[in-house]
N, C-alpha and C positions, 0 to 999 in steps of 0.2 A: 615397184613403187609401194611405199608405204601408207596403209590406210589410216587415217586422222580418226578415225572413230573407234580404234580397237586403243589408241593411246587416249583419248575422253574415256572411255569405258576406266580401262584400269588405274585411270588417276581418280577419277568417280568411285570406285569399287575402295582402293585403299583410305579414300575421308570416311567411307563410310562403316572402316574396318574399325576406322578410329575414334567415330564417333560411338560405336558400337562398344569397345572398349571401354572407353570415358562412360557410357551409360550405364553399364557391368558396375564398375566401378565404386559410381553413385549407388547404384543398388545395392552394393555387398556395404556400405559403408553405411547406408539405411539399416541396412538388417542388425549389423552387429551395435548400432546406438541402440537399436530396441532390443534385444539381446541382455544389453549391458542395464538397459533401464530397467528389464524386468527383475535381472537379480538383484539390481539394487533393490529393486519395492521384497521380490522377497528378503533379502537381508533384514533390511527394517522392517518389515513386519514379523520376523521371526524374533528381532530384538524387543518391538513393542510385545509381543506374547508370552516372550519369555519376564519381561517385567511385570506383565500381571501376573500370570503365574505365580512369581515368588511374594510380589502382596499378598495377593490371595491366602498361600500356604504361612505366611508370616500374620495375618488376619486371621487365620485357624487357631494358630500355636499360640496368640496371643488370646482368643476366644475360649482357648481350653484350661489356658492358665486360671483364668480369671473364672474358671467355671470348678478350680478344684483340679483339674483331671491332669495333674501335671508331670506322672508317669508316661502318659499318653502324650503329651504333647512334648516332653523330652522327645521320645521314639518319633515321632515323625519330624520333631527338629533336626535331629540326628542322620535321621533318613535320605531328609531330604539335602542337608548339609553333603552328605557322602555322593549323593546324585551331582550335585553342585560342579564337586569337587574331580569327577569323573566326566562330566562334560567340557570342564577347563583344562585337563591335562589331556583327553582325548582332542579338543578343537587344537589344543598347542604341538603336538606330534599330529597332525592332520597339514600345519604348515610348515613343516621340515620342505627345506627346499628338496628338490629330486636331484637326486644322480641320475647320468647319464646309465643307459642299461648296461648292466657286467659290465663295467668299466674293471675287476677287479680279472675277471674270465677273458677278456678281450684279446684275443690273437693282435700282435705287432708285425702286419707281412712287411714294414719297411726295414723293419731292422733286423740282425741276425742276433741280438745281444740274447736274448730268447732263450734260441737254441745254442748258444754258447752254453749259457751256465747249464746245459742240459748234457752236455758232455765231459764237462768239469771233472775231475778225480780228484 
């Protein structure tokens, strides 16, 4: 005869495999909203920093002009122009999409086509 309490048990046992789950769940889904919120805030404040920055250096070069010193403030026009210009072609090859690893090295064990041309004459 079969016990009724060992079938409560394991119908008990699996809601609570599921709820348990569902709870996971919520949680990983918590985490990665604040995740995604932090980088946003870093994002934008690296945008707002880098915009003061270049006032800043644009409020020099204008400051040096007007003070005569316009050899000097060429040179760090310049300077800072080439820096510019090295973190915009650095950020734009930083989002080349990614290949898959050695896709170019990667053994094919479904096919023999491979080792065919490898016996070729």
């Amino acid at each position: 005869m079969r016990d009724n309490r060992d079938d409560n048990y394991r119908q008990n046992d699996n809601r609570s495999d599921s709820r348990n789950t569902s709870d996971l769940a919520k949680i990983e889904q918590e985490h990665r909203h604040r995740i995604e919120k932090k980088a946003q805030m870093t994002f934008r404040s690296g945008q707002f920093f880098g915009f003061l920055y270049n006032v800043g250096i644009l409020a020099l070069v204008y400051k040096l002009i007007t003070q005569g010193s316009n050899e000097l403030a060429l040179k760090i026009f310049l300077a800072h122009t080439a820096f510019v210009i090295t973190i915009i072609i650095t950020a734009f090859l930083g989002k080349r999409k990614p290949r898959g690893r050695h896709q170019g090295n990667r053994k094919n064990y479904n096919s023999n086509s491979n080792n065919n041309r490898n016996y070729r004459k």
